[in-house]
Structures are given as C-alpha cells and as structure tokens.
N, C-alpha and C positions, 0 to 999 in steps of 0.2 A: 504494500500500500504506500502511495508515494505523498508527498504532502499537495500537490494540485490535486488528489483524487476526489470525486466528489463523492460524499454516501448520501444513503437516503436520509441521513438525519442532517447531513450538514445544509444539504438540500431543502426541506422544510426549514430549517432555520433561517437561512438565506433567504425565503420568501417569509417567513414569520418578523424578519426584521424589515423589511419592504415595506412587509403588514404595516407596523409600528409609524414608520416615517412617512404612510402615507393617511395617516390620523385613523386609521383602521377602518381604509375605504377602499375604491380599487387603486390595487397596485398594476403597473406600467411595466413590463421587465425591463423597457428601452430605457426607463427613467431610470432604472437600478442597474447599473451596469456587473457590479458585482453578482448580483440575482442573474442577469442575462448573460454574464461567460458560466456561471452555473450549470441553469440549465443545459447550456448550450456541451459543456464538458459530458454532464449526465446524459445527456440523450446519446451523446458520442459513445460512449461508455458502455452504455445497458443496451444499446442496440434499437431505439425507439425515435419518435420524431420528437422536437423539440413543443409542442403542443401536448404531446403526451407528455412529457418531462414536466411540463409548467401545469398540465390538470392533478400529477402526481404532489408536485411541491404546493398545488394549492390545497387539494384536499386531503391527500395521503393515502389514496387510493388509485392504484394501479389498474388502467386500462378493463384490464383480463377481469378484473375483480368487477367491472362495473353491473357484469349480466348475472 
C-alpha cells in the first residue's frame, strides 16, 4: 500500500470533508480538487468509472450493492 493509494475510507473522508466546506450542501468535486484526484485515483484503482467512485464516496454504497 503506497501512501497516494486511495481506500475506501480515505475516500469517504475526502468527500465527508467536501461535505463540511460546503456548509453540508452539495459538494462540487471540481471545487475540491483534492476530492476530484481522489476519486479520480479510486476509480483508476478498483477498476470503475469515476461516477461510480463519487456515488461510492457519497453514499458508501457500491454500485453492485444498489439492486
């Protein structure tokens, strides 16, 4: 595990502190750039699209899991 690797928690964090800085309304990933090379890392990573990555890091629920 390398220290750029993203997990699934550092991931939810990333977007929990998004959360945070955008008065706990919708967050932007463009406006977060830390949140958007996150994602962008994680989607690279687990093999998914970066829309999947950001419905992951919003809800914490993984695509597969939705049906």
């Amino acid at each position: 595990m390398g220290l750029f690797d993203i997990t699934d928690e550092k991931l939810r964090a990333f977007y929990h502190r998004a959360w945070h800085e955008a008065h706990m309304g919708f967050v932007d990933p463009r406006k977060y750039p830390y949140l958007d090379r996150a994602i962008l890392i994680y989607a690279r990573e687990h093999g998914c699209s970066y829309d999947e990555a950001l419905i992951f890091a919003k809800t914490g629920r993984k695509t597969g899991d939705l049906h």
